[in-house]
PDB file as gemmi writes it, atoms N, CA and C in Angstrom:
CRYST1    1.000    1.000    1.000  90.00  90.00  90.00 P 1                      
ATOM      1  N   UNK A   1      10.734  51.137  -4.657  1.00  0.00           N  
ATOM      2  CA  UNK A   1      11.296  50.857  -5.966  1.00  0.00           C  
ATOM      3  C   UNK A   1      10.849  49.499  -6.499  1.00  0.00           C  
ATOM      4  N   UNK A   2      11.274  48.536  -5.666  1.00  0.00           N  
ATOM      5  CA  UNK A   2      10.555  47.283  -6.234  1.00  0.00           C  
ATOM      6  C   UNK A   2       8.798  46.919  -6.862  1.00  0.00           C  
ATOM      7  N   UNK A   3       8.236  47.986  -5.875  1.00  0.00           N  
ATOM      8  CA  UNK A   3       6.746  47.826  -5.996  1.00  0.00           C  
ATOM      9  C   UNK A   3       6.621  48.879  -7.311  1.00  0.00           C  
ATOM     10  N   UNK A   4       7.571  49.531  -7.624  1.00  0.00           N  
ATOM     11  CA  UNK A   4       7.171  50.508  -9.499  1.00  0.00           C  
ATOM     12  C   UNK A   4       7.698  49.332 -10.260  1.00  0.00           C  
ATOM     13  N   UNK A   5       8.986  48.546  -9.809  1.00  0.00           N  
ATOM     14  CA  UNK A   5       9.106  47.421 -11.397  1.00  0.00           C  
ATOM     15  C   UNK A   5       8.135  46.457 -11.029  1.00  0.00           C  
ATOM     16  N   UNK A   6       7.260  45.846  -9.924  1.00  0.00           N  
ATOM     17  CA  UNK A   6       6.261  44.919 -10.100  1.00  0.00           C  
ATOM     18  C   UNK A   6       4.980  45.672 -10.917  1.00  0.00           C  
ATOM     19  N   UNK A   7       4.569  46.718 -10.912  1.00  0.00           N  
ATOM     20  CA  UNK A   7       3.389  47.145 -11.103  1.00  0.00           C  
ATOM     21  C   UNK A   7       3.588  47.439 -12.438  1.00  0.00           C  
ATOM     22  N   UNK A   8       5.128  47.795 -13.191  1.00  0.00           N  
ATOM     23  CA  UNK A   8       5.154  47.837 -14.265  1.00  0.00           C  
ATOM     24  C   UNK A   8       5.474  46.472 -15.533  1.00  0.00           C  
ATOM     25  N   UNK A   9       5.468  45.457 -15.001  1.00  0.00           N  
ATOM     26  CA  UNK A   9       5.546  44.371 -15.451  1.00  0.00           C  
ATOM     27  C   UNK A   9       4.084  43.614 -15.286  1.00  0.00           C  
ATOM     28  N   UNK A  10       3.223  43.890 -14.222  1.00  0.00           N  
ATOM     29  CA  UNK A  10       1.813  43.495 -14.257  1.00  0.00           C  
ATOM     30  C   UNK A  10       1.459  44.133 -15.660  1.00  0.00           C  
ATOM     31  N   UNK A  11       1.626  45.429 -15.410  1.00  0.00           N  
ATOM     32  CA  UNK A  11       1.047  46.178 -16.489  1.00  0.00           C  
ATOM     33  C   UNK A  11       1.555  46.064 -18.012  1.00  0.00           C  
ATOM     34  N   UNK A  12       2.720  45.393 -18.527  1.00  0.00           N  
ATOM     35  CA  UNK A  12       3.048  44.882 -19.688  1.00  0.00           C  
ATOM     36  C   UNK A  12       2.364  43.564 -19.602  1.00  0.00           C  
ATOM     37  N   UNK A  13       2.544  42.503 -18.861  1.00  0.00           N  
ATOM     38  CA  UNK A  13       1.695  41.166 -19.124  1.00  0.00           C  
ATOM     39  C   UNK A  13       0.437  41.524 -19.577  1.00  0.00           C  
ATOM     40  N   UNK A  14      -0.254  42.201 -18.565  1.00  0.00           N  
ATOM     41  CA  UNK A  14      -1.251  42.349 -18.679  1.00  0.00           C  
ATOM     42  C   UNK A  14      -2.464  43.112 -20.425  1.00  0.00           C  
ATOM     43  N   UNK A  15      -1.047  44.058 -20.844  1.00  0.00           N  
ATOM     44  CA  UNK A  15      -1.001  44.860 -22.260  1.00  0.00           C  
ATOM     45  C   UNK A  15      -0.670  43.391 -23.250  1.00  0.00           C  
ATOM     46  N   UNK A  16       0.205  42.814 -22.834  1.00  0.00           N  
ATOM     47  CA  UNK A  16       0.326  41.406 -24.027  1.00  0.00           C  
ATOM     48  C   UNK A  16      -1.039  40.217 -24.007  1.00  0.00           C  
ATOM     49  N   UNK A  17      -1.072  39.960 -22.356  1.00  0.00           N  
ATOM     50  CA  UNK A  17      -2.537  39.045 -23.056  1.00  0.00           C  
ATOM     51  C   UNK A  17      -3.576  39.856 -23.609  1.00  0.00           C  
ATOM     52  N   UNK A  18      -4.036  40.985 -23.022  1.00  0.00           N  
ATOM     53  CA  UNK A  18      -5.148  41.449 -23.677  1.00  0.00           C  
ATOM     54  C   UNK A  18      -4.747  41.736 -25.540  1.00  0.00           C  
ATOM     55  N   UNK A  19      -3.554  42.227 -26.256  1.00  0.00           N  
ATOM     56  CA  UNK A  19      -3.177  42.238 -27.215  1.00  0.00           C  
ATOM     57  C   UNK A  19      -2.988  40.892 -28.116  1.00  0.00           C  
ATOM     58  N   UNK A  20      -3.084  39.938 -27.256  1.00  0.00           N  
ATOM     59  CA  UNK A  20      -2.663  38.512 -28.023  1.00  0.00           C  
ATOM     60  C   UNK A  20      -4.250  37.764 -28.183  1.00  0.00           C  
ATOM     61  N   UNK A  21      -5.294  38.667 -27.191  1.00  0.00           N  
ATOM     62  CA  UNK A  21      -6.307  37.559 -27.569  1.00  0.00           C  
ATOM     63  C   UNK A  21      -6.967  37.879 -28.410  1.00  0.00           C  
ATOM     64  N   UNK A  22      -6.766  39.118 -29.000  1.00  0.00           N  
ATOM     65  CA  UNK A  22      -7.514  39.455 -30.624  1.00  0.00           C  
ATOM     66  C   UNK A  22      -6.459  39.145 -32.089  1.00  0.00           C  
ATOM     67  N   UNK A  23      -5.338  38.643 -31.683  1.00  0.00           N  
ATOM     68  CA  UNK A  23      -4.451  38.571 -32.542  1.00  0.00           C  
ATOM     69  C   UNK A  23      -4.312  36.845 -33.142  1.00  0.00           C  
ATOM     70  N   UNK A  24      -3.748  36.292 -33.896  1.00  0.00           N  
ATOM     71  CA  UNK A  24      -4.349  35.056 -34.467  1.00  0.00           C  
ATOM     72  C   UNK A  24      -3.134  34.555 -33.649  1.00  0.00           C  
ATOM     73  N   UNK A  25      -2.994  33.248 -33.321  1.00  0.00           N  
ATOM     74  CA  UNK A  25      -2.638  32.117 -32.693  1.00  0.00           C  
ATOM     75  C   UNK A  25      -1.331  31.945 -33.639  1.00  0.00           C  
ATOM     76  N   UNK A  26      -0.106  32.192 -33.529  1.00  0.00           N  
ATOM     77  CA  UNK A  26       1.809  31.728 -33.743  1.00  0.00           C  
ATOM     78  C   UNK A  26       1.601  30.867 -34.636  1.00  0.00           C  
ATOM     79  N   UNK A  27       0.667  30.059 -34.566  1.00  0.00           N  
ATOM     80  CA  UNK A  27       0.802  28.969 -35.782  1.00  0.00           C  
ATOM     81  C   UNK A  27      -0.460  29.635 -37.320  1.00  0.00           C  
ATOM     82  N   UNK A  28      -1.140  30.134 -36.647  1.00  0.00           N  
ATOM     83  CA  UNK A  28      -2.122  30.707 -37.576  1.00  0.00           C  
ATOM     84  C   UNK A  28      -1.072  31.760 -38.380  1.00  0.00           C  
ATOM     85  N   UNK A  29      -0.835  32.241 -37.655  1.00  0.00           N  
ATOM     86  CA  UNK A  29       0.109  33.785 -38.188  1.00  0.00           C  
ATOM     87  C   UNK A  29       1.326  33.171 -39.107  1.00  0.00           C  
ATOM     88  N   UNK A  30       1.901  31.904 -39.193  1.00  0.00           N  
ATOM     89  CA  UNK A  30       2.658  31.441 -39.931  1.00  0.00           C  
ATOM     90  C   UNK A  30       2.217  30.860 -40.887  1.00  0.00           C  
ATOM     91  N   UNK A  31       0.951  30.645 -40.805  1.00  0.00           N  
ATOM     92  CA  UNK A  31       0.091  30.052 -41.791  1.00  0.00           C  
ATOM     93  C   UNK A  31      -0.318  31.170 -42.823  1.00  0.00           C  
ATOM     94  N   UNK A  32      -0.619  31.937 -42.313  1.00  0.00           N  
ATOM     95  CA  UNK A  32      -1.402  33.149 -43.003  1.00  0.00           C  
ATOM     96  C   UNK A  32      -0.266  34.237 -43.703  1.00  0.00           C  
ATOM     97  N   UNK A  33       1.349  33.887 -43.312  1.00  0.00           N  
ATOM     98  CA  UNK A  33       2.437  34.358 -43.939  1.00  0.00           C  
ATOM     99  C   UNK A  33       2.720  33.907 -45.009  1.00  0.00           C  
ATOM    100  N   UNK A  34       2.626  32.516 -44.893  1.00  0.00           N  
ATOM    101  CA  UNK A  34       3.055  31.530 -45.998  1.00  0.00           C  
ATOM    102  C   UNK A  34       1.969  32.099 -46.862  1.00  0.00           C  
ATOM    103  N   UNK A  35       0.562  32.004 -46.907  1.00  0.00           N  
ATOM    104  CA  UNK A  35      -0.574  32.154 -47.857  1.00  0.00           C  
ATOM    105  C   UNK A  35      -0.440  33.824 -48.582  1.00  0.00           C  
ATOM    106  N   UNK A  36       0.016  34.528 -47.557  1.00  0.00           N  
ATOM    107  CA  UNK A  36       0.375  36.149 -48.307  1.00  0.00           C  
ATOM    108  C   UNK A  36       1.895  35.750 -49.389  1.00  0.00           C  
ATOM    109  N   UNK A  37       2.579  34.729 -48.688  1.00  0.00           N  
ATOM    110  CA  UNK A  37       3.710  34.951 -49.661  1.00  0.00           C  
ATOM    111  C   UNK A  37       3.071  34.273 -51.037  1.00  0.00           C  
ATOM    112  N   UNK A  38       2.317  33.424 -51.371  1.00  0.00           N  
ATOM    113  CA  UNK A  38       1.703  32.815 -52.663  1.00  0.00           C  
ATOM    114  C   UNK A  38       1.277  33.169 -53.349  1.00  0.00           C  
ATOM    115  N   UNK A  39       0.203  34.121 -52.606  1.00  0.00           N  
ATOM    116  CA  UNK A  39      -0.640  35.031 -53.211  1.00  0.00           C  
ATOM    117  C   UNK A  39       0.323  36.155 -54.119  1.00  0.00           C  
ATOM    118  N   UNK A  40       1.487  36.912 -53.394  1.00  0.00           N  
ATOM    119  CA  UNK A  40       2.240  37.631 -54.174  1.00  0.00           C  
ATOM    120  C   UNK A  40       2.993  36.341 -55.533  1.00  0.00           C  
ATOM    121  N   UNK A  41       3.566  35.319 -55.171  1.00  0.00           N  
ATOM    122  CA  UNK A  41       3.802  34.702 -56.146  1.00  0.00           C  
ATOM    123  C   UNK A  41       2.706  34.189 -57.666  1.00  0.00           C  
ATOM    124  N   UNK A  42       1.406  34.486 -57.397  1.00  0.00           N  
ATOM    125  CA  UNK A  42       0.723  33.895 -58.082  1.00  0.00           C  
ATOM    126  C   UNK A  42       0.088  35.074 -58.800  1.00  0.00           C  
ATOM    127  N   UNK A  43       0.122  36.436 -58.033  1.00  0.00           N  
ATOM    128  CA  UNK A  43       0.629  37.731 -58.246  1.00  0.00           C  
ATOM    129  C   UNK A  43       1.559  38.236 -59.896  1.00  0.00           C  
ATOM    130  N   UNK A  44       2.667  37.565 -59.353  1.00  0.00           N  
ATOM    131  CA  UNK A  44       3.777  38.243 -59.875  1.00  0.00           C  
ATOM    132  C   UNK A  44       3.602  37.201 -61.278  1.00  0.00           C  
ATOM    133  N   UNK A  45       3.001  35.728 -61.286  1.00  0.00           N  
ATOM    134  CA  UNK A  45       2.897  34.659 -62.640  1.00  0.00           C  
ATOM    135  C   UNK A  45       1.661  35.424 -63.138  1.00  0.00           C  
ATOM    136  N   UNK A  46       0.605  35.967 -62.783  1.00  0.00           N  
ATOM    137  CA  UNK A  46      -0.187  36.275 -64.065  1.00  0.00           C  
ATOM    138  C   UNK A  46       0.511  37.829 -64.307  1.00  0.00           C  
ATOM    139  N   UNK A  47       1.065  38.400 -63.511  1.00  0.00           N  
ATOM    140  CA  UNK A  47       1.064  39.500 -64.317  1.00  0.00           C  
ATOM    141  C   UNK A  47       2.443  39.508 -65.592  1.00  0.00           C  
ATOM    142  N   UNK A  48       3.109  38.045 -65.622  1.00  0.00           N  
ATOM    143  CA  UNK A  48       4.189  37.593 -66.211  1.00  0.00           C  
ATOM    144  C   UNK A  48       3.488  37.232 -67.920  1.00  0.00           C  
ATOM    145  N   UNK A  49       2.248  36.018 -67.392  1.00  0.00           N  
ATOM    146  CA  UNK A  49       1.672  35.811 -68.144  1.00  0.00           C  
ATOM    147  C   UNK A  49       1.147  36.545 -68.764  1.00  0.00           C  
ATOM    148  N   UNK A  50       0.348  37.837 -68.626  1.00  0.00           N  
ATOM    149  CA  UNK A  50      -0.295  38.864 -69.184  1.00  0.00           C  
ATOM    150  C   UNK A  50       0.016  39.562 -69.956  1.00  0.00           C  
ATOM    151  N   UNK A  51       1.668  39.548 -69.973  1.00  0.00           N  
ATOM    152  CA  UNK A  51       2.367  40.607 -70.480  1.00  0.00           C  
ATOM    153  C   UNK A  51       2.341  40.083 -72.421  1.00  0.00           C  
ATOM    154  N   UNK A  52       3.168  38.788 -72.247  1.00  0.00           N  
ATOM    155  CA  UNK A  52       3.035  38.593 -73.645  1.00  0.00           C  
ATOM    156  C   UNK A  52       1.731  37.839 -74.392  1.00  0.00           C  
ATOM    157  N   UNK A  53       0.822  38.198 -73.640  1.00  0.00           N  
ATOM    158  CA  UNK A  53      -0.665  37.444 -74.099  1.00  0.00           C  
ATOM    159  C   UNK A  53      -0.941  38.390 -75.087  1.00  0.00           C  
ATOM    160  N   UNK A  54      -1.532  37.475 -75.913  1.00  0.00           N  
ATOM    161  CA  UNK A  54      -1.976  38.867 -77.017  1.00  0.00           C  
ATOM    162  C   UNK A  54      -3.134  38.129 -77.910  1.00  0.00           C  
ATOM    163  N   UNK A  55      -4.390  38.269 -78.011  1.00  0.00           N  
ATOM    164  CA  UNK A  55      -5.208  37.399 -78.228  1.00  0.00           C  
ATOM    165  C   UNK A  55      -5.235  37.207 -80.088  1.00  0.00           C  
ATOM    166  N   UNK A  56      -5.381  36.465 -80.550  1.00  0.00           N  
ATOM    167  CA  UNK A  56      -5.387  35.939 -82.145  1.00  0.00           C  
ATOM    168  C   UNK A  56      -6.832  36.661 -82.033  1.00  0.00           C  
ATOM    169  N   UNK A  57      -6.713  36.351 -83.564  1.00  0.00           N  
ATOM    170  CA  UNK A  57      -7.998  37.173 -84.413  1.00  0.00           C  
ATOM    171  C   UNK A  57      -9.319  36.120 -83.751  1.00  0.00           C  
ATOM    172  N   UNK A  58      -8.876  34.720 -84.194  1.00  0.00           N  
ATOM    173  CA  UNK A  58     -10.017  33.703 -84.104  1.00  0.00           C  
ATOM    174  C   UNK A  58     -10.248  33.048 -82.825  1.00  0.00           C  
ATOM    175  N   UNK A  59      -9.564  33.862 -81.537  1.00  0.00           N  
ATOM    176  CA  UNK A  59     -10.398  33.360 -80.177  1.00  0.00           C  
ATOM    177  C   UNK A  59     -11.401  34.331 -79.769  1.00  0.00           C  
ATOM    178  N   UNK A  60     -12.153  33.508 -79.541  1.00  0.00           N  
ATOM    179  CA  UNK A  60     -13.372  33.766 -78.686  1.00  0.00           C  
ATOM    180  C   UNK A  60     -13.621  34.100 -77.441  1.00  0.00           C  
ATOM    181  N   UNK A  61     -13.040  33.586 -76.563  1.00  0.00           N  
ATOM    182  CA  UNK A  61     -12.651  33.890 -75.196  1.00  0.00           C  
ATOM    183  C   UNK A  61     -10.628  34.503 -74.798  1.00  0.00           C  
ATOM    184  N   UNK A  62     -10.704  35.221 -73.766  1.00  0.00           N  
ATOM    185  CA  UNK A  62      -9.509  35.475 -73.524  1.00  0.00           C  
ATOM    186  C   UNK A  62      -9.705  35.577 -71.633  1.00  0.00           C  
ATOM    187  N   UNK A  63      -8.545  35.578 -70.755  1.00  0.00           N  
ATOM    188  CA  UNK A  63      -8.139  35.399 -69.740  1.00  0.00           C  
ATOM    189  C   UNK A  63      -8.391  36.565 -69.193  1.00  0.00           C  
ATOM    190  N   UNK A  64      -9.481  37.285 -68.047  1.00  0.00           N  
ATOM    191  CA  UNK A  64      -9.266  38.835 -67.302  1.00  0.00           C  
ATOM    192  C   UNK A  64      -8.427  38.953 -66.515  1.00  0.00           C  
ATOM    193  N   UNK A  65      -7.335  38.646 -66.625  1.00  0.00           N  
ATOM    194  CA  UNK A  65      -5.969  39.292 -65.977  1.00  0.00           C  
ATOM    195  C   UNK A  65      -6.336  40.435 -64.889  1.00  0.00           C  
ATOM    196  N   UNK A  66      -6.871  41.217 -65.376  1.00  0.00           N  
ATOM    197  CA  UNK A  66      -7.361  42.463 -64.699  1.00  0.00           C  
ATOM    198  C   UNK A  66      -8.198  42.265 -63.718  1.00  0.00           C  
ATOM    199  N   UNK A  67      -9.137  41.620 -63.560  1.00  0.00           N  
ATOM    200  CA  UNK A  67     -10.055  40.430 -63.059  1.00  0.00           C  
ATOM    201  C   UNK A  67      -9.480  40.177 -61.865  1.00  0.00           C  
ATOM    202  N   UNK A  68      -8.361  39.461 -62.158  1.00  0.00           N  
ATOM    203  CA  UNK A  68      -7.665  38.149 -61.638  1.00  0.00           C  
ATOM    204  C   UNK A  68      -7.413  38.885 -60.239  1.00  0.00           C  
ATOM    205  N   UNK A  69      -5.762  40.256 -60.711  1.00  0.00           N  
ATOM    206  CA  UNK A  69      -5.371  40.850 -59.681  1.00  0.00           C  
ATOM    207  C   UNK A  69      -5.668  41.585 -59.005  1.00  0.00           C  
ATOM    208  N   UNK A  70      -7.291  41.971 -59.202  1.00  0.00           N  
ATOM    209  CA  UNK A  70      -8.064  42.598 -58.547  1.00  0.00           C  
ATOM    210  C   UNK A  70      -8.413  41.377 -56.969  1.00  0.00           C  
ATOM    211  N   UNK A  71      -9.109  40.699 -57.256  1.00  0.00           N  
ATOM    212  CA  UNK A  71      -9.411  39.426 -56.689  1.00  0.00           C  
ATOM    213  C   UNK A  71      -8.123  38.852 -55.271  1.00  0.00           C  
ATOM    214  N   UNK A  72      -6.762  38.918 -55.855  1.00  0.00           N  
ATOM    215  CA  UNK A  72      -6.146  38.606 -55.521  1.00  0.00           C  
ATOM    216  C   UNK A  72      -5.445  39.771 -54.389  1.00  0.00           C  
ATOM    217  N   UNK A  73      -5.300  40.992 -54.888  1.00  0.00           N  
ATOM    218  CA  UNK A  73      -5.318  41.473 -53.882  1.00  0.00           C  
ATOM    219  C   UNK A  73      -6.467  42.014 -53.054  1.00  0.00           C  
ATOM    220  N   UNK A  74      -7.482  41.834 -52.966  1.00  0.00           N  
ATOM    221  CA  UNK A  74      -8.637  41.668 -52.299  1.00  0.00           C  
ATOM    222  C   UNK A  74      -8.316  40.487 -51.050  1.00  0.00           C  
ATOM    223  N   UNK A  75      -8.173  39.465 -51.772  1.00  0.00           N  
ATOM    224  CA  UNK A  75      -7.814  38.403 -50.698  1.00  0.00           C  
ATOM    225  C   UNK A  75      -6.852  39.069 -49.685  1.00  0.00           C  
ATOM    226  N   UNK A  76      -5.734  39.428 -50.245  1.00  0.00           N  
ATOM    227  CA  UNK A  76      -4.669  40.089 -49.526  1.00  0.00           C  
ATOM    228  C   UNK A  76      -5.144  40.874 -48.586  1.00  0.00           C  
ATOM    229  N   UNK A  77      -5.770  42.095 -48.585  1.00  0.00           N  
ATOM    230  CA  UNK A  77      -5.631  43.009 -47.965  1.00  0.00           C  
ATOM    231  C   UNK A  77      -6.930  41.999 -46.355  1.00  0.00           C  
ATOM    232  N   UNK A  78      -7.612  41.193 -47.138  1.00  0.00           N  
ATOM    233  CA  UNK A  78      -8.559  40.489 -45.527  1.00  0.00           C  
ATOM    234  C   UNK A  78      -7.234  39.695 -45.112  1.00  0.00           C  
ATOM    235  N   UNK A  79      -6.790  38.983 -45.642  1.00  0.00           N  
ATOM    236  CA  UNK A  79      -5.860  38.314 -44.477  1.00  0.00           C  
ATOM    237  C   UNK A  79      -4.632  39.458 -43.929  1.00  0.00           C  
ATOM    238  N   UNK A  80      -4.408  41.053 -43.970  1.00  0.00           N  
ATOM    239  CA  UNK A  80      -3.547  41.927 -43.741  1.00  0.00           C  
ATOM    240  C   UNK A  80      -4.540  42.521 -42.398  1.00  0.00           C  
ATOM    241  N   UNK A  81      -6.097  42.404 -43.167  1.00  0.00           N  
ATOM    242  CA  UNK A  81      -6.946  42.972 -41.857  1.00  0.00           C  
ATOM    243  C   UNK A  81      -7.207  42.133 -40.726  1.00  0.00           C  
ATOM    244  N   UNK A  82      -7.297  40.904 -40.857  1.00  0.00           N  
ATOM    245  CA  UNK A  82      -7.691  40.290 -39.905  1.00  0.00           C  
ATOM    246  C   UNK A  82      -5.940  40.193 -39.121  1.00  0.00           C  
ATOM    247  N   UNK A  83      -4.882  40.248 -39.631  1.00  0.00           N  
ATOM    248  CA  UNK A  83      -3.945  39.751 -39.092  1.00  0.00           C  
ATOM    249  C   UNK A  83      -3.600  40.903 -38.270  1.00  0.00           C  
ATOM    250  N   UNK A  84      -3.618  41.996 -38.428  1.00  0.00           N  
ATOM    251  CA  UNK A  84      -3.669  43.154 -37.578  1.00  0.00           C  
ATOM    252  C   UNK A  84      -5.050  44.258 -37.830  1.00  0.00           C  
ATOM    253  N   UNK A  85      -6.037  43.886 -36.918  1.00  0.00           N  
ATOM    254  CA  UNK A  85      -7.539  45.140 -37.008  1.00  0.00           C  
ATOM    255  C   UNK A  85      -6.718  45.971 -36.502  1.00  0.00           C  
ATOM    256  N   UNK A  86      -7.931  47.148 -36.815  1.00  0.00           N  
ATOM    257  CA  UNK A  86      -7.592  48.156 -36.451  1.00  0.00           C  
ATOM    258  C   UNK A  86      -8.498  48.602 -35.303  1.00  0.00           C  
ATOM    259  N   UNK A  87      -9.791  47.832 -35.729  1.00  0.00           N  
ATOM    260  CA  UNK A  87     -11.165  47.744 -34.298  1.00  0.00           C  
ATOM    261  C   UNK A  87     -12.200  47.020 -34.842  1.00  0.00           C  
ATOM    262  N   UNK A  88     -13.116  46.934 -34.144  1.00  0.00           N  
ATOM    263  CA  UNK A  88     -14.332  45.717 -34.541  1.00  0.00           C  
ATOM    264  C   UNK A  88     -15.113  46.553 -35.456  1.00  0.00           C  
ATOM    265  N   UNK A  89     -15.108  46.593 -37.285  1.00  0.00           N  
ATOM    266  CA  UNK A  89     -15.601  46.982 -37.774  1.00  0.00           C  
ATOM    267  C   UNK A  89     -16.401  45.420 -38.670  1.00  0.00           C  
ATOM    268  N   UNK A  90     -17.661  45.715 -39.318  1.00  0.00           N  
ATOM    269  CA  UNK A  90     -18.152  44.787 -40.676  1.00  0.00           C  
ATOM    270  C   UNK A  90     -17.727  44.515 -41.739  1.00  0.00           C  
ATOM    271  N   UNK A  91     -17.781  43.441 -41.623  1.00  0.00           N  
ATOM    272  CA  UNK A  91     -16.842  42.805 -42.934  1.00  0.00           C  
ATOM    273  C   UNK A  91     -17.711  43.472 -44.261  1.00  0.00           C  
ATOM    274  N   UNK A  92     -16.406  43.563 -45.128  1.00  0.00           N  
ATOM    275  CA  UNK A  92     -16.659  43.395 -46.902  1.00  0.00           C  
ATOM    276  C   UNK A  92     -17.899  42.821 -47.345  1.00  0.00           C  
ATOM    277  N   UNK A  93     -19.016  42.712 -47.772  1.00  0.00           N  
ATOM    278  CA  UNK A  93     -19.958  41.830 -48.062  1.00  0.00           C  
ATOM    279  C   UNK A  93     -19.350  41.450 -49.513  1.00  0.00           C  
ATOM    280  N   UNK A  94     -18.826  42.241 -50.020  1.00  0.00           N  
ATOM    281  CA  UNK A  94     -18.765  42.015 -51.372  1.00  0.00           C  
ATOM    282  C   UNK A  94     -18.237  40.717 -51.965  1.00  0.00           C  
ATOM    283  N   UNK A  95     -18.919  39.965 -53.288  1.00  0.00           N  
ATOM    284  CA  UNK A  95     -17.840  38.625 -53.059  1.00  0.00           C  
ATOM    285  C   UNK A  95     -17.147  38.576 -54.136  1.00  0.00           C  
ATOM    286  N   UNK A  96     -16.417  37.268 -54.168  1.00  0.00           N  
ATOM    287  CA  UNK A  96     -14.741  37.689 -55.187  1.00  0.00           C  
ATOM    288  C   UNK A  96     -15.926  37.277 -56.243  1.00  0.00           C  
ATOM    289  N   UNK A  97     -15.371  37.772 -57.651  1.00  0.00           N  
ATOM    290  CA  UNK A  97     -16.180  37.560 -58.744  1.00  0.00           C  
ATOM    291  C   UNK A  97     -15.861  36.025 -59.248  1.00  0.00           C  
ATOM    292  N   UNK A  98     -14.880  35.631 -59.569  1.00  0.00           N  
ATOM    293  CA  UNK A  98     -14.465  34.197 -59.496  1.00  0.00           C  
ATOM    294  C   UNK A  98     -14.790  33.615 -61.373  1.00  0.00           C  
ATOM    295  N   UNK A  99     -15.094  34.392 -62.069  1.00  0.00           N  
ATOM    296  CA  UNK A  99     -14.843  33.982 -63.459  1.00  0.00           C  
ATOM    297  C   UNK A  99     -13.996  35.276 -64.541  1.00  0.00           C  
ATOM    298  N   UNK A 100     -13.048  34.437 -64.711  1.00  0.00           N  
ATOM    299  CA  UNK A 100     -12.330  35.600 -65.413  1.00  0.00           C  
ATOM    300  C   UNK A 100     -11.754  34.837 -66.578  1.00  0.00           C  
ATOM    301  N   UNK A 101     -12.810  35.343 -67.370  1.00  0.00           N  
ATOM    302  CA  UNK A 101     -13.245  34.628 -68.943  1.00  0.00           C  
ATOM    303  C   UNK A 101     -13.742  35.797 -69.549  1.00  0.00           C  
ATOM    304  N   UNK A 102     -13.454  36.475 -70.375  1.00  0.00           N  
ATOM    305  CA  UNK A 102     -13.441  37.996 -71.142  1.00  0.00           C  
ATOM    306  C   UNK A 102     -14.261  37.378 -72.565  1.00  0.00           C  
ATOM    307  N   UNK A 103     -15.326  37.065 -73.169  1.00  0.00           N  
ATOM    308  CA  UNK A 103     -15.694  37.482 -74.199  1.00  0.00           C  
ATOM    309  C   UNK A 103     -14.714  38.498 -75.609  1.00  0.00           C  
ATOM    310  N   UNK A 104     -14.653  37.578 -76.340  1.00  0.00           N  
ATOM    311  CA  UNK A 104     -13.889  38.692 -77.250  1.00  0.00           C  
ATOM    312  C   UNK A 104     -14.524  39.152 -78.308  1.00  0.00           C  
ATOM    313  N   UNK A 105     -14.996  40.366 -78.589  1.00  0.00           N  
ATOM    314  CA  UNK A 105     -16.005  40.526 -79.464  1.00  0.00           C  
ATOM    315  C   UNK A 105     -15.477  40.610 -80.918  1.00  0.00           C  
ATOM    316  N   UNK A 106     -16.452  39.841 -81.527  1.00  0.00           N  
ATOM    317  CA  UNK A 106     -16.581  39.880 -83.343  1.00  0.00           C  
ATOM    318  C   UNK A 106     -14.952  40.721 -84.153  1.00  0.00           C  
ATOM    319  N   UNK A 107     -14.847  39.979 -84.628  1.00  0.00           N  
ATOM    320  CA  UNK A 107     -13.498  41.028 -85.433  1.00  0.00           C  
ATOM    321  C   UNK A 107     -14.885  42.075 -86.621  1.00  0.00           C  
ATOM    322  N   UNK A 108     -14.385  42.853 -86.716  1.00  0.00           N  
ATOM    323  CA  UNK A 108     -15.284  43.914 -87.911  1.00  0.00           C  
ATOM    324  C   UNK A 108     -14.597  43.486 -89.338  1.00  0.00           C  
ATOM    325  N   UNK A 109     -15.255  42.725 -90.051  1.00  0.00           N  
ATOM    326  CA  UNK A 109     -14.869  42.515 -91.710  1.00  0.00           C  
ATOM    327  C   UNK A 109     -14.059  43.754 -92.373  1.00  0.00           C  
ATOM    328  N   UNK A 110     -13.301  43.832 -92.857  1.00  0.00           N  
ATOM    329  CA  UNK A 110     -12.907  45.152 -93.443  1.00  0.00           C  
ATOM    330  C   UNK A 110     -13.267  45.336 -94.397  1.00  0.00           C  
ATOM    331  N   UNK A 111     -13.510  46.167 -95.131  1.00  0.00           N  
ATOM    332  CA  UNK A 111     -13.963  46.918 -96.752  1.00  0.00           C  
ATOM    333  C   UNK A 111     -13.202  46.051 -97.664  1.00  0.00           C  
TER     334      UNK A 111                                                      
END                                                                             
């Protein structure tokens, strides 16, 4: 009896280090909580901002909102992957677009 609870406690240690050495470091993982919680906060301000934006006749440029929360949850979902893989796959090549400045085209003169 004793030698099934030793062999089954080797065998949990043994399931936690191998599980902890692909997993990010207690302080990383609190780090990378805090940065998911911002991201939803910074999240939840443009899509606040977006709502009553409404561009005048005479700007030229306007804000891609659409852009933005694309980007943002992009970020999200790599720090969701790296914080739990699923297996050693290749990263995203793709990169964040990083200007979200919309062109507003010409108003049309009316008749």
């Amino acid at each position: 009896m004793p030698t099934t609870f030793f062999r089954c406690l080797l065998l949990l240690s043994l399931a936690i280090v191998h599980s902890s050495s692909y997993a990010a470091s207690t302080y990383e993982q609190g780090q990378f909580s805090l940065i998911l919680q911002q991201l939803d906060t910074i999240e939840r301000l443009a899509t606040r901002a977006e709502t009553p934006s409404t561009s005048e006749a005479g700007d030229r440029y306007r804000f891609d909102y659409p852009r933005l929360t694309q980007d943002i949850r992009r970020i999200r979902q790599g720090v969701q992957d790296y914080l739990s893989p699923s297996r050693a796959q290749p990263r995203d090549p793709t990169e964040l677009v990083g200007d979200y400045r919309l062109d507003t085209p010409p108003a049309k003169p009316s008749p």
